[in-house]
MIROLUM-524526 format. One line per 2 residues: number of its first residue (from 1); their letters; for each residue x, y, z of N, C-alpha, C, O. Coordinates in nm, 3 decimals, padded with zeros to 5 digits. Layout:
<recs>
NUM) a) X Y Z X Y Z X Y Z X Y Z ~ ...
</recs>
This chain:
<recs>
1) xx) 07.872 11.388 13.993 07.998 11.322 13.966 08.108 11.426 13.956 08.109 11.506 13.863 ~ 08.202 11.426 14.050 08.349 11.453 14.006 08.379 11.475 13.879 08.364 11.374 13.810
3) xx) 08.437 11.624 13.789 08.515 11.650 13.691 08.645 11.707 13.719 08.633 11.828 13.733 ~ 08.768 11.668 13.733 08.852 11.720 13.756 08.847 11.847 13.609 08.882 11.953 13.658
5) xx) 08.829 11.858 13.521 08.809 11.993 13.424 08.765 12.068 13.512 08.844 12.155 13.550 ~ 08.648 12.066 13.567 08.558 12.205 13.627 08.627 12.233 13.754 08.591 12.340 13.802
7) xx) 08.711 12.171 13.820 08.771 12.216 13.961 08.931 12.269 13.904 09.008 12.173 13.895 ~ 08.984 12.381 13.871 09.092 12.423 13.854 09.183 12.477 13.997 09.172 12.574 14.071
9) xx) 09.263 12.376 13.993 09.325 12.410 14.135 09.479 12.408 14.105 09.545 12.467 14.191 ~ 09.553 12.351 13.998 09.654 12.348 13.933 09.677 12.462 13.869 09.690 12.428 13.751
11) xx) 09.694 12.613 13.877 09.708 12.725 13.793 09.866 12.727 13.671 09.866 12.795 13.569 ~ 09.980 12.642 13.714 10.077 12.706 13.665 10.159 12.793 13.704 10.219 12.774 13.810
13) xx) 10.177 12.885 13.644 10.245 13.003 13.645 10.205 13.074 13.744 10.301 13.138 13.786 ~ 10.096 13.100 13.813 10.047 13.188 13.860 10.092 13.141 14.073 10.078 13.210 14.174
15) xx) 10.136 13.020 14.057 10.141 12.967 14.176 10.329 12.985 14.212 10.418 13.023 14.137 ~ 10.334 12.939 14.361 10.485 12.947 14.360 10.559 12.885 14.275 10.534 12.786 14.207
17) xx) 10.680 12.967 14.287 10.792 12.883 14.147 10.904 12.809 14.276 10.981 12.731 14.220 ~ 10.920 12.814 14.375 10.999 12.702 14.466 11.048 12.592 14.408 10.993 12.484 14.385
19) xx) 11.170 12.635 14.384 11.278 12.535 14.327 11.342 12.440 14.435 11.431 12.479 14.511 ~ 11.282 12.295 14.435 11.376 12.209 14.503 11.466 12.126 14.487 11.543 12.064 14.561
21) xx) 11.440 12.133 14.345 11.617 12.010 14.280 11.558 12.127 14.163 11.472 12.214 14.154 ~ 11.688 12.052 14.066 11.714 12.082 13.922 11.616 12.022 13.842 11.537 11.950 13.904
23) xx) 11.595 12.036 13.675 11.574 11.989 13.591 11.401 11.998 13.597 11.350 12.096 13.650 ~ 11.321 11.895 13.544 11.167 11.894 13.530 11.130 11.869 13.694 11.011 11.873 13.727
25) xx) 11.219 11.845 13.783 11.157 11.818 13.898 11.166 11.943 13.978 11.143 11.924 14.097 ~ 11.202 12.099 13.935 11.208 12.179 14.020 11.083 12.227 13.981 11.059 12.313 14.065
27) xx) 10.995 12.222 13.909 10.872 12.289 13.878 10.736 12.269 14.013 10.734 12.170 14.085 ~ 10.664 12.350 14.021 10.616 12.348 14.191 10.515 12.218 14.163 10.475 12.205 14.048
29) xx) 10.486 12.151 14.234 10.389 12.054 14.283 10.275 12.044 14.166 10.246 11.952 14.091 ~ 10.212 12.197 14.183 10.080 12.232 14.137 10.094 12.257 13.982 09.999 12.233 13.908
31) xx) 10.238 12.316 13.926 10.238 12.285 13.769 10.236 12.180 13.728 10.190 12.150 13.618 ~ 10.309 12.072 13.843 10.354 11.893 13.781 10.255 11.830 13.790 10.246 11.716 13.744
33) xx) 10.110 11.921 13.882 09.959 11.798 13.836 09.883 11.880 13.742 09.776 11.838 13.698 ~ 09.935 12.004 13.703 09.884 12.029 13.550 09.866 11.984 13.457 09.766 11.971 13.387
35) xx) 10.049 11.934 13.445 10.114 11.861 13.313 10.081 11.713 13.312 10.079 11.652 13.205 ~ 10.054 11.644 13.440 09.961 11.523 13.454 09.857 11.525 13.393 09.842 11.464 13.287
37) xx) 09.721 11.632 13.480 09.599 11.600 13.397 09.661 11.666 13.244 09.653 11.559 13.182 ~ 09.704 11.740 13.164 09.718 11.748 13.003 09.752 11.626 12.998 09.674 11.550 12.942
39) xx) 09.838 11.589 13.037 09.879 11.408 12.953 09.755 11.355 12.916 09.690 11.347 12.812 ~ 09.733 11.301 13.111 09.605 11.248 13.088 09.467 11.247 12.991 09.396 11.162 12.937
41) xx) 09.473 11.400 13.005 09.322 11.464 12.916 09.355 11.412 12.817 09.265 11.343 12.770 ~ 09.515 11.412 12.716 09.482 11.392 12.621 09.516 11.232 12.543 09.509 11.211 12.422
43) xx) 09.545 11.154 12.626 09.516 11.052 12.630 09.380 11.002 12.612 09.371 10.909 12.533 ~ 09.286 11.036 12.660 09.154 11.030 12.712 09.079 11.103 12.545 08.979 11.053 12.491
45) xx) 09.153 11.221 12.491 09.135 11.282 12.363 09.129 11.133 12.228 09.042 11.090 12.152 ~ 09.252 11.102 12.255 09.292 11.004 12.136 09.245 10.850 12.146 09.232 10.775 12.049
47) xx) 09.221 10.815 12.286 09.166 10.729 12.306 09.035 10.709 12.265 08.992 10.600 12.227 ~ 08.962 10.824 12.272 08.813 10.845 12.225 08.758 10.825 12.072 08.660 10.768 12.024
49) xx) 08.926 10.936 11.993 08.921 10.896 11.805 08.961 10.766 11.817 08.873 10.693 11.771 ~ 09.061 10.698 11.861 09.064 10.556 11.810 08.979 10.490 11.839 08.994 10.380 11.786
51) xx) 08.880 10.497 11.905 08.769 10.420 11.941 08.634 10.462 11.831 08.562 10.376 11.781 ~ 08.619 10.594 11.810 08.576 10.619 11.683 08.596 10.573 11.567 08.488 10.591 11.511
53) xx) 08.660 10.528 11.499 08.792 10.492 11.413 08.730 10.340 11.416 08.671 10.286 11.322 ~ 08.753 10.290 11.529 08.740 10.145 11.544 08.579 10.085 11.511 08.577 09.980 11.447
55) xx) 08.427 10.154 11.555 08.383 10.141 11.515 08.303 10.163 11.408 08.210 10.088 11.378 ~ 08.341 10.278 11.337 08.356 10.309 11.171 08.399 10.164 11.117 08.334 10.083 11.051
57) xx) 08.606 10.154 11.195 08.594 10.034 11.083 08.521 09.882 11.087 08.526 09.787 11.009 ~ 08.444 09.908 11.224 08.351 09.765 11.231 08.261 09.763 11.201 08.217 09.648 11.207
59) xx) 08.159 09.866 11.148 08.047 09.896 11.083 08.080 09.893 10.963 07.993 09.840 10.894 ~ 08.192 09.935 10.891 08.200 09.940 10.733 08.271 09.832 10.706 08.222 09.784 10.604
61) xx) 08.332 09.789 10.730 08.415 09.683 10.726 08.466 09.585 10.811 08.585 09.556 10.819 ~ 08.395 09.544 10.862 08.337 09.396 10.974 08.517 09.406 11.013 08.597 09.330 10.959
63) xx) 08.545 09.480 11.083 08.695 09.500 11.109 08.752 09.343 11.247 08.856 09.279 11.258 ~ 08.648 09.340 11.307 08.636 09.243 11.353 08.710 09.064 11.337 08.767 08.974 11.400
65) xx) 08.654 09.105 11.195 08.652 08.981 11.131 08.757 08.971 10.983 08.744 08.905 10.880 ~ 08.874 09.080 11.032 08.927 09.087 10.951 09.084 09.026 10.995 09.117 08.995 11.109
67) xx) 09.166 09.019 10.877 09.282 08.939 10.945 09.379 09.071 10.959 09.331 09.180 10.928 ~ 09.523 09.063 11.007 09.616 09.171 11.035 09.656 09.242 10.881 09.684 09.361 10.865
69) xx) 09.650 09.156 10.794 09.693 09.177 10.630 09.574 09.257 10.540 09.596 09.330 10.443 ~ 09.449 09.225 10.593 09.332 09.270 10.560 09.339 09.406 10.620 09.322 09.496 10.538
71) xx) 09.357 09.436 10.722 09.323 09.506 10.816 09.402 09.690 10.820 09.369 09.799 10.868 ~ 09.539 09.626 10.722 09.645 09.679 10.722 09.640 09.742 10.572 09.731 09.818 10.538
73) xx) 09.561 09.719 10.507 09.460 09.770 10.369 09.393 09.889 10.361 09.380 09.952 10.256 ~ 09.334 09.935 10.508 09.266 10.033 10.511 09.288 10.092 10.565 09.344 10.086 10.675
75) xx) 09.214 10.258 10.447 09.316 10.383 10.521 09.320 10.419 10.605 09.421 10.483 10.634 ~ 09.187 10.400 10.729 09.205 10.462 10.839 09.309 10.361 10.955 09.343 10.398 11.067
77) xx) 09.339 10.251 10.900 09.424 10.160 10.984 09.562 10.242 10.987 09.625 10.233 11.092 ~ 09.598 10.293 10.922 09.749 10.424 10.941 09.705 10.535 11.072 09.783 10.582 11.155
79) xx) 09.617 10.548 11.066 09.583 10.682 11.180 09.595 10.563 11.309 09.669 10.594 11.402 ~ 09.539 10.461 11.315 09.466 10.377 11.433 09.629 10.401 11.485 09.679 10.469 11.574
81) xx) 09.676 10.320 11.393 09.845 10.278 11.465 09.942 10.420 11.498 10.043 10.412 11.567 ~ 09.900 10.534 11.445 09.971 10.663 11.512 09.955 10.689 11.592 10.052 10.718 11.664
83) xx) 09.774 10.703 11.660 09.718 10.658 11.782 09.771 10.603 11.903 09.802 10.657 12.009 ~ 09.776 10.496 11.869 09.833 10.398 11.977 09.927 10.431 11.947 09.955 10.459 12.063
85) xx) 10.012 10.457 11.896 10.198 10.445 11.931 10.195 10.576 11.991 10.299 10.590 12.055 ~ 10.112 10.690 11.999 10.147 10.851 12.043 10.047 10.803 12.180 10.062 10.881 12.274
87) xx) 09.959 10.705 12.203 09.910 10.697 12.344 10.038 10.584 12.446 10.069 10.572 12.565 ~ 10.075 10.530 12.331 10.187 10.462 12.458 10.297 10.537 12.495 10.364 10.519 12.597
89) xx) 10.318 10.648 12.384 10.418 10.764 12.460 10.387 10.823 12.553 10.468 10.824 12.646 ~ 10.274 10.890 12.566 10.162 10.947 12.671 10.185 10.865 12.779 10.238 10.890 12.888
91) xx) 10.137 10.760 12.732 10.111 10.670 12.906 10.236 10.699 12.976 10.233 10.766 13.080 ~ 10.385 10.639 12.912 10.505 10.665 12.934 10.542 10.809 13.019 10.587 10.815 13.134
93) xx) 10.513 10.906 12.939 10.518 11.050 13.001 10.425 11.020 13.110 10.491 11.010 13.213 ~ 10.327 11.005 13.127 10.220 11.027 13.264 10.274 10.931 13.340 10.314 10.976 13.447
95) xx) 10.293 10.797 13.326 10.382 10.761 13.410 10.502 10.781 13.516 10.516 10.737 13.630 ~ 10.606 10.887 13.416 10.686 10.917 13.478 10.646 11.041 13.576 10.694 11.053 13.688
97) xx) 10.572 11.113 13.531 10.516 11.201 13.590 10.457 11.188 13.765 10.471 11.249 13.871 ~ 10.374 11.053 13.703 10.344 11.064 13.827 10.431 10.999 13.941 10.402 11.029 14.057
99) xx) 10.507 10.936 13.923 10.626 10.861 13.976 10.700 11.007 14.054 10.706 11.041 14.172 ~ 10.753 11.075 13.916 10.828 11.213 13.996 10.741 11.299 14.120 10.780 11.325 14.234
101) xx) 10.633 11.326 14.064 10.493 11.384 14.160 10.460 11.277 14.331 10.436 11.324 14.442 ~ 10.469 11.157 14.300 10.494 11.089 14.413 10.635 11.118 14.519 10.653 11.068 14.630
103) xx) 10.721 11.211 14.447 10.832 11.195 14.509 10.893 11.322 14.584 10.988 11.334 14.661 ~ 10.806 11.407 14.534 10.806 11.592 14.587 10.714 11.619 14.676 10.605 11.564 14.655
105) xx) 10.726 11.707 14.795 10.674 11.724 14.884 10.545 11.873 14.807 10.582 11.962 14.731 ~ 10.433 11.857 14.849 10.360 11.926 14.818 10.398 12.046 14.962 10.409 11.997 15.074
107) xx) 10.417 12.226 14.940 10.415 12.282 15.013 10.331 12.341 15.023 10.385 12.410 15.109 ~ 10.184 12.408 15.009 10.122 12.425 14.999 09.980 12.379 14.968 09.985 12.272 14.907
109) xx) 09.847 12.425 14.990 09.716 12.400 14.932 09.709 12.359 14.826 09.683 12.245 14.787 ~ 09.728 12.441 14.776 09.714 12.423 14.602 09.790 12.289 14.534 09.751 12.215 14.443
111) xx) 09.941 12.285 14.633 09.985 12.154 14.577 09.917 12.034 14.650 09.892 11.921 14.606 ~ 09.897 12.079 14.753 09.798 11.912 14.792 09.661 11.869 14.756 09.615 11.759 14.788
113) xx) 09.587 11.975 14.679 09.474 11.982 14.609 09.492 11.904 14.500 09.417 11.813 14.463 ~ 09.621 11.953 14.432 09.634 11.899 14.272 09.674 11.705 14.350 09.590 11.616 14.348
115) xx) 09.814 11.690 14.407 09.769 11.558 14.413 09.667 11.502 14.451 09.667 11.381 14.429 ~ 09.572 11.547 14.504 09.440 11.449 14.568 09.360 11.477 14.407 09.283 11.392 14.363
117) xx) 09.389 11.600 14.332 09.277 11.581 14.223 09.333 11.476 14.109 09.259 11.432 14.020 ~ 09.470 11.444 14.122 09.575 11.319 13.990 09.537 11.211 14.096 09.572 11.103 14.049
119) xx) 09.492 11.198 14.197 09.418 11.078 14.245 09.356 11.040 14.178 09.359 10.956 14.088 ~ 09.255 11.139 14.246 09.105 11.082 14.188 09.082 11.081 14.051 09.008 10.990 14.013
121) xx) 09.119 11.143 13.980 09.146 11.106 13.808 09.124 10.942 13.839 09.023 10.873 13.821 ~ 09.257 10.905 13.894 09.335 10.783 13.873 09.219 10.681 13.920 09.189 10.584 13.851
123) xx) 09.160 10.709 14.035 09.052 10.677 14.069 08.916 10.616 14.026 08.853 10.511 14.036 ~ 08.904 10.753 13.967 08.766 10.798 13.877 08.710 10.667 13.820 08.591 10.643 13.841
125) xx) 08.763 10.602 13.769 08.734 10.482 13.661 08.647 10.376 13.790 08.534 10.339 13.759 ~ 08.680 10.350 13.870 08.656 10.255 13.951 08.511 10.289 14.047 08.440 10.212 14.111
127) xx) 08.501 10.454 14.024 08.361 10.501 14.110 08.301 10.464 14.237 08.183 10.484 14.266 ~ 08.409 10.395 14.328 08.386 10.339 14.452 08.350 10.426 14.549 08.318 10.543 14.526
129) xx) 08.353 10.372 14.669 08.329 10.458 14.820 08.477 10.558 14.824 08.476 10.680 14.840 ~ 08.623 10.457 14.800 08.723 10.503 14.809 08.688 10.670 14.722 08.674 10.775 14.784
131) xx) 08.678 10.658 14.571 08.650 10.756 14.474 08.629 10.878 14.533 08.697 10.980 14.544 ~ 08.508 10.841 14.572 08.349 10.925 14.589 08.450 11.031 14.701 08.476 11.149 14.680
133) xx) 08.499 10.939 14.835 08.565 10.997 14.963 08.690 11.105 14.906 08.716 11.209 14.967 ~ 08.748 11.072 14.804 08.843 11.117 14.718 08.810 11.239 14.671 08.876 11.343 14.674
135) xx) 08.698 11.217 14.625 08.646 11.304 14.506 08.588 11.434 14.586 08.626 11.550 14.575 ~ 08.475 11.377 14.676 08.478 11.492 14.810 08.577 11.577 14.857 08.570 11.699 14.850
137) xx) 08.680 11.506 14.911 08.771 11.592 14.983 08.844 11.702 14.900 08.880 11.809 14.948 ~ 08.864 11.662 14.764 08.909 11.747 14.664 08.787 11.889 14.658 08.825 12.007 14.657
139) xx) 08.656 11.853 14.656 08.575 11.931 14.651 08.615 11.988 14.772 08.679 12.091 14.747 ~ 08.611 11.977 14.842 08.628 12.016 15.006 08.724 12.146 15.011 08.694 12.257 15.056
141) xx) 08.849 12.105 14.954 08.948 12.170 15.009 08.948 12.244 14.880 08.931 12.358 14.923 ~ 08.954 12.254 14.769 08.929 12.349 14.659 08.850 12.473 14.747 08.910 12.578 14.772
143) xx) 08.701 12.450 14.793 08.620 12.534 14.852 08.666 12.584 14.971 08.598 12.662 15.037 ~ 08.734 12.561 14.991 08.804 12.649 15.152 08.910 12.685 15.059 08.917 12.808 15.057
145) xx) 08.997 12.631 14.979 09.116 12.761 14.950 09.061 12.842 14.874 09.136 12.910 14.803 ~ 08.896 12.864 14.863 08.898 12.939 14.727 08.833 13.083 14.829 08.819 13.199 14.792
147) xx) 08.802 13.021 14.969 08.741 13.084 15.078 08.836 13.186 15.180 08.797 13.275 15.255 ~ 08.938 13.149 15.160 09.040 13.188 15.226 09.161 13.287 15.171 09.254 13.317 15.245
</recs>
């Protein structure tokens, strides 16, 4: 299976700095699917404690079966809701992100690596033929720029 973690093809700093507009959109291709997968990753971070969280509170306290007033009683119900309100900011940021990233020309390897690897992220969930073909070609071309 595909880990976009173990394939580093997004370096940062270390890649061209090619400025083509102003502001967060002059940053190169390959930093802007950096700052994607961090969103992402850590979306994927907090999503994991609130889901922790959630069944703690359904094992200790049939959370389930509790009403919004009940629910709103317990202490870990303050973290749940920081959670979600700092993952709908996230989504928001990765959103825009990838919107801007849809809209810049990748000049290089490295930048067309990183969008095919904020694909298949995007992908990933669904584990199809599409995926898999996705997920390959990323392998693919990682291994020839790393060859070259």
């Amino acid at each position: 299976m595909f880990t976009p973690e173990s394939t580093v093809i997004c370096p940062g700093p270390s890649v061209s700095t090619r400025r083509t507009t102003r502001g967060p959109r002059s940053k190169t291709v390959a930093r802007r699917c950096s700052e994607w997968i961090a969103i992402d990753t850590e979306i994927g971070q907090l999503s994991g404690r609130w889901s922790e969280l959630e069944t703690q509170m359904a094992r200790d306290h049939g959370w389930f079966g509790l009403t919004t007033a009940q629910r709103a009683e317990l202490p870990q119900t303050a973290e749940m809701f920081e959670i979600e309100t700092q993952i709908n900011e996230l989504c928001r940021r990765r959103d825009r992100w990838l919107d801007s990233l849809s809209k810049v020309k990748a000049v290089d390897m490295t930048g067309i690596a990183g969008k095919l690897t904020v694909a298949a992220r995007i992908l990933e969930d669904e584990d199809g033929p599409a995926y898999r073909l996705l997920a390959d070609a990323v392998r693919e071309l990682v291994a020839q720029s790393r060859d070259h």
